[in-house]
N, C-alpha and C positions, 0 to 999 in steps of 0.2 A: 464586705466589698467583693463584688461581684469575680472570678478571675476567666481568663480569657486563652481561649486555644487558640495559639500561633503554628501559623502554615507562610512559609515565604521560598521562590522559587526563583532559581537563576539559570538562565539561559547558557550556553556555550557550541561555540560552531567553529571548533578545533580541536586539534588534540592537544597543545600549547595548554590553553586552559582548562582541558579535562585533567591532565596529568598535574597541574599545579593543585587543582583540587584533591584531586588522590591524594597529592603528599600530606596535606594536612589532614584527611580524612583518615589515613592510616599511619597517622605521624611518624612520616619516615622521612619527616624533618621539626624542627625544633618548635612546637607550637608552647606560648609564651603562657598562655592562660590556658593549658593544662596541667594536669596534675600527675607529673611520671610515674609513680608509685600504685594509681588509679588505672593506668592506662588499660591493666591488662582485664580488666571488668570491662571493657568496651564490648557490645555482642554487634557482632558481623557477620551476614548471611550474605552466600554469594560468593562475588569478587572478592578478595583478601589481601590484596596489591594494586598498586596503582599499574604495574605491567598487566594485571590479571583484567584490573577495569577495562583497560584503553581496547586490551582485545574481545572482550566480550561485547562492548559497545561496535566495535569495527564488526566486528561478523555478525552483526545482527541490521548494519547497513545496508543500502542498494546499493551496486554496482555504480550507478550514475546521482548526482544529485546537485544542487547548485554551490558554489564556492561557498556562499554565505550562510549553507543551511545550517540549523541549530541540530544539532548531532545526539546531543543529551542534555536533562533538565535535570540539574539538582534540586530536591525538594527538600527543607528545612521542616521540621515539624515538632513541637514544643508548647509550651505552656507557661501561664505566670507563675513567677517565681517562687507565691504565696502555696500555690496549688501541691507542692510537690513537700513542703513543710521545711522548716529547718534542720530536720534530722534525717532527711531523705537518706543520705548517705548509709546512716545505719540499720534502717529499716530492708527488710527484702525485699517488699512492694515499691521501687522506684519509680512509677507511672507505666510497670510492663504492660497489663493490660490496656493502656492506652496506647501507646505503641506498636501492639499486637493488632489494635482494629486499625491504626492508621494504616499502615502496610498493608492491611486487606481491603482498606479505602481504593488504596494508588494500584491494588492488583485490579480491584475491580473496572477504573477508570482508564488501564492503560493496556489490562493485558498481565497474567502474571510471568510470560517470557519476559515483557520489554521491561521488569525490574532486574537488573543486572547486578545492583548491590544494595541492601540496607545495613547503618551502624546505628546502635546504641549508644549515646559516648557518654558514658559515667566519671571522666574525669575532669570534666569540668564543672562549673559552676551551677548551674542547673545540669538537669538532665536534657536529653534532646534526641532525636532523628534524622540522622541524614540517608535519603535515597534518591539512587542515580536510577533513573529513567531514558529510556531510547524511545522520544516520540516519536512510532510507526502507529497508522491508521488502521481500521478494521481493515480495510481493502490493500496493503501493504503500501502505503507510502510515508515518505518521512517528512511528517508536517508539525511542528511545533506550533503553530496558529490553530490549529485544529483541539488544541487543549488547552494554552495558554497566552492566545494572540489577542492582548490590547486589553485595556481595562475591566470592560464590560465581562469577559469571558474569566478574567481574575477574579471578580468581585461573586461573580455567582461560584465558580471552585470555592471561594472562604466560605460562602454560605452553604452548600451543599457539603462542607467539611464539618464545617461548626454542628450540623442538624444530625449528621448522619453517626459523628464519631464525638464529640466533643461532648454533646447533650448527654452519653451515655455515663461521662464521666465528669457530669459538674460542671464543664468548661462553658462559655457561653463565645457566641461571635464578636472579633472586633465591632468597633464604632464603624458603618460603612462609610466612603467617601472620606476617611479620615487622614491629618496630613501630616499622621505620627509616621517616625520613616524609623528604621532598624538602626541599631545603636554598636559603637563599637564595642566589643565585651570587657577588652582592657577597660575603658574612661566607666562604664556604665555598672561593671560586676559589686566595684567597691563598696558604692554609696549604695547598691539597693542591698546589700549587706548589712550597711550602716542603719539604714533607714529599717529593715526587716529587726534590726539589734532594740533601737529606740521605740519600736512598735508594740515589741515585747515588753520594753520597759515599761512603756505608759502603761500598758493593761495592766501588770502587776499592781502599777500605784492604784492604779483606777479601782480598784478590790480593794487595794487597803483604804483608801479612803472612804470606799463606801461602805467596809467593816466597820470604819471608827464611830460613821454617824450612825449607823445601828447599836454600836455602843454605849449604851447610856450611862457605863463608867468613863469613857474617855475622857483624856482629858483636852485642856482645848489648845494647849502648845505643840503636842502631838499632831493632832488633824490639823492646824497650822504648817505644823513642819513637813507632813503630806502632801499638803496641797500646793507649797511653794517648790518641794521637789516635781510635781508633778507639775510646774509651770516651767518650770526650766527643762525638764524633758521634753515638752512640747515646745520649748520654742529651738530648741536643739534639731527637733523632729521637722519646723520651718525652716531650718537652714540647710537640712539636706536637701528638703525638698528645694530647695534655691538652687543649689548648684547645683541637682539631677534634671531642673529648667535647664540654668544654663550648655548642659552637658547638651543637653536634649537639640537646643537651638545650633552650638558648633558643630555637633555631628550632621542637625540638618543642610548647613550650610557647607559642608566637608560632601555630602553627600548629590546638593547639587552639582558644586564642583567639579565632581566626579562625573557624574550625567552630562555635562555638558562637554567635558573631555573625551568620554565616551563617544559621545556624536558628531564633534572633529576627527575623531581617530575612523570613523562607520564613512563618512563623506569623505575623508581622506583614500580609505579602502575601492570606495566605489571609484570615485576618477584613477585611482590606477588600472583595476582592471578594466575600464573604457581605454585606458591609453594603452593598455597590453593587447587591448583586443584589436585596436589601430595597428599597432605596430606588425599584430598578425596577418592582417589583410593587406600591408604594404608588402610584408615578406611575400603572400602568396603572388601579387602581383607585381613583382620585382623577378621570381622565380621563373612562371608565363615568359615576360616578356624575355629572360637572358636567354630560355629556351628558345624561341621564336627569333630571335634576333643571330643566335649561332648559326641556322637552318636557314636563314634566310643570306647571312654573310657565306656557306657553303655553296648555295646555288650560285650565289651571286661571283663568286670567285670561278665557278666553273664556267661558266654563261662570259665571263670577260677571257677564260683563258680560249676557249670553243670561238668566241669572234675573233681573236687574235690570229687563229689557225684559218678560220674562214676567208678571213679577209686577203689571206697569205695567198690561199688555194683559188678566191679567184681572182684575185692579181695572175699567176702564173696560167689560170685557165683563159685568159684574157689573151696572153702573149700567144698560146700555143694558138686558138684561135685567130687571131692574126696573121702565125705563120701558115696555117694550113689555108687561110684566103689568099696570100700573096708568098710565092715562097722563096721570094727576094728580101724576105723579109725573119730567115731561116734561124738569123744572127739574134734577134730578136728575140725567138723563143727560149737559147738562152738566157737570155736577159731578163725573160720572167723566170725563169727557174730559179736565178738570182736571188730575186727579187723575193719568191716563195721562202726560199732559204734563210735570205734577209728578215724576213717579218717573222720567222720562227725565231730566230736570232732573239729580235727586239724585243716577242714575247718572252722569252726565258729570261733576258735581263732583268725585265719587268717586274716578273717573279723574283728575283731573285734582290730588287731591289726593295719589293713590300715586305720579303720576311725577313730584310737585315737583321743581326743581332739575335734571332729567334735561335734559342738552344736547338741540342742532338736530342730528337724523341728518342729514348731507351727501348727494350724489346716488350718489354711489360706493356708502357704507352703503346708501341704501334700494334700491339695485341686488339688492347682491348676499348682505346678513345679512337673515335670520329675521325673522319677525315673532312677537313673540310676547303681543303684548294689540293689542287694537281696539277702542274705544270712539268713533262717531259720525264724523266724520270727523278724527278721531287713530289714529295705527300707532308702537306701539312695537319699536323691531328691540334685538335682543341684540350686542352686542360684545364677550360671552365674558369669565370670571370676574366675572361680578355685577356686568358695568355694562351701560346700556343707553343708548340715546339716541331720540328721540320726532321727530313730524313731522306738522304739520297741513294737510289738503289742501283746496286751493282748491277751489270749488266747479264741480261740474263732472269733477273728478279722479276717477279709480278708488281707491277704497281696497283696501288689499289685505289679503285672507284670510288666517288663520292656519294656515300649511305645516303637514304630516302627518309621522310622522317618518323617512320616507324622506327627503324635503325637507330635513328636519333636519341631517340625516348629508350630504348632496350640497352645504348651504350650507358646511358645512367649520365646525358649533359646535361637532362633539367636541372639537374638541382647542385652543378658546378658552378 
């Protein structure tokens, strides 16, 4: 029976999932289906911690890249379970030399910078390889599509795997197009145990049986009682095979499962960051506009205090006029001076009526925030989203002018 070199690759475009990986790769958490006595035969080149991974992947990154990019590809690399024998464990050839040219497969295909770690791991059930990869391009960019994107480009990696490294060692390529899916090792390790145990059985029988009939003293209770052993280990040997079916079918079905959770959680990911990218573009035109709208409420404060006083000024230019045309009319120019005085009056009430309630700006505030109304000797400064605080100067005091909107932007109101 033919046996088969296994190559299987998983994507990750986080550190969340690189670091979960790590922990099991250098079991610095409690993996179930190994063997802790075994552990320390693991051979690991490279990285030697999941701390040690996550930074070796990081600094081999671009500065820029997309949220979703795939960071690193773990690449699984292994063999059927027949391949490596039942005594693997004891022998010193555990499939290194096939290992040795895998690794020199994946320097060749990626680069031997962008392998960042390979493990040997000898305490589990079969033997195996795990390597962490940072797909960066000849031309330095970081493309996971470019090695591993989409069927077609996987199907031809297993067969460039199979021909170039497998061949060298007996291994032959998967069925292509095939709809066998990877199996959990807890449910799957036991029974091909069981089944590699009853496989050995039969052979045994199968030699003595075919001792007996070369035997021309046997006798015929004997090859009887052979053969009827050898019928009940084979159908023992049907019954694992049954439930390594059914094993086969749940995990395919655990595994769909999984695939399609996966692509709710991928479509889930993307409408957020559409809705985050909205919510950006609302802040930056929310920001705009409270800038523009303070500068514009500044002018506008000054522009109403400036016709208040105008209007004062020629009212009273109005009367003086008057009297110097009739100067029986001398009583009168009082009466616009009044009247000038009056309408400065009304203006400061005015004032003083739109910043009711409006706090004492501190010394800090009238340092360094806008001014944006002036009326007499009162200065109101802005403190950003629609509040303000006010300040009356002794006499003697400079009041201060209302900033231009350069000013505006140097006091730091856009983004109050």
């Amino acid at each position: 029976m033919a046996n088969f070199a296994i190559l299987r690759v998983a994507k990750m475009n986080n550190f969340g999932s690189l670091s979960a990986s790590g922990q099991h790769n250098f079991r610095e958490r409690i993996t179930k289906n190994a063997d802790d006595e075994r552990t320390t035969l693991n051979e690991i080149e490279g990285a030697e911690s999941t701390s040690e991974l996550v930074k070796a992947v990081s600094d081999l990154l671009p500065p820029k890249r997309r949220k979703d990019a795939v960071i690193c590809i773990e690449y699984m690399i292994s063999a059927s379970p027949e391949h490596f024998g039942e005594d693997w464990r004891e022998v010193k050839n555990h499939g290194a030399d096939y290992f040795k040219d895998a690794i020199e497969w994946l320097e060749k295909r990626h680069g031997k910078g962008n392998v960042v770690c390979t493990t040997v791991h000898l305490d589990e059930s079969t033997p195996h390889l795990a390597a962490y990869v940072v797909p960066r391009t000849m031309d330095g960019r970081l493309s996971a599509k470019d090695f591993v994107g989409g069927r077609s480009a996987l199907s031809k990696m297993q067969t460039s795997f199979a021909a170039e490294v497998g061949v060298k060692h007996g291994l032959v390529r998967g069925v292509e197009r095939s709809n066998a899916v990877h199996q959990d090792n807890a449910k799957i390790a036991p029974m091909t145990a069981e089944r590699l145990a009853l496989r050995k059985r039969v052979k045994v029988l199968e030699d003595e049986v075919e001792r007996l009939v070369k035997s021309a003293g046997a006798g015929g209770a004997a090859l009887a009682a052979a053969q009827k052993a050898l019928e009940q280990i084979q159908g023992d040997l049907v019954k694992v095979h049954g439930a390594l079916a059914l094993a086969t079918s749940q995990a395919k079905a655990e595994a769909k499962a999984k695939a399609q959770a996966q692509d709710e959680l991928v479509n889930v990911q993307s409408e957020l960051v559409s809705v985050q990218g909205a919510f950006e573009k609302l802040q930056k035109r929310y920001d705009h506009t409270h800038k523009t709208n303070v500068q514009f409420l500044g002018e506008l404060n000054q522009l109403d205090c400036e016709k208040k006083a105008l209007v004062a000024e020629i009212d009273a230019l109005r009367e003086e006029r008057a009297a110097a045309i009739d100067p029986a009319v001398e009583v009168q120019g009082q009466d616009g001076d009044q009247k000038a005085q009056k309408g400065h009056q009304e203006a400061q009430e005015a004032f003083k009526e739109k910043w009711v309630g409006v706090r004492e700006a501190t010394a800090t505030e009238r340092q360094h925030l806008p001014v944006v109304d002036v009326c007499g000797d009162q200065a109101v400064y802005s403190l950003g989203r629609g509040n303000f605080a006010i300040h009356t100067f002794a006499p003697g005091e400079v009041v201060p002018q209302l900033r231009n909107v350069t000013e505006l932007q140097k006091g730091g109101i856009a983004g109050r």
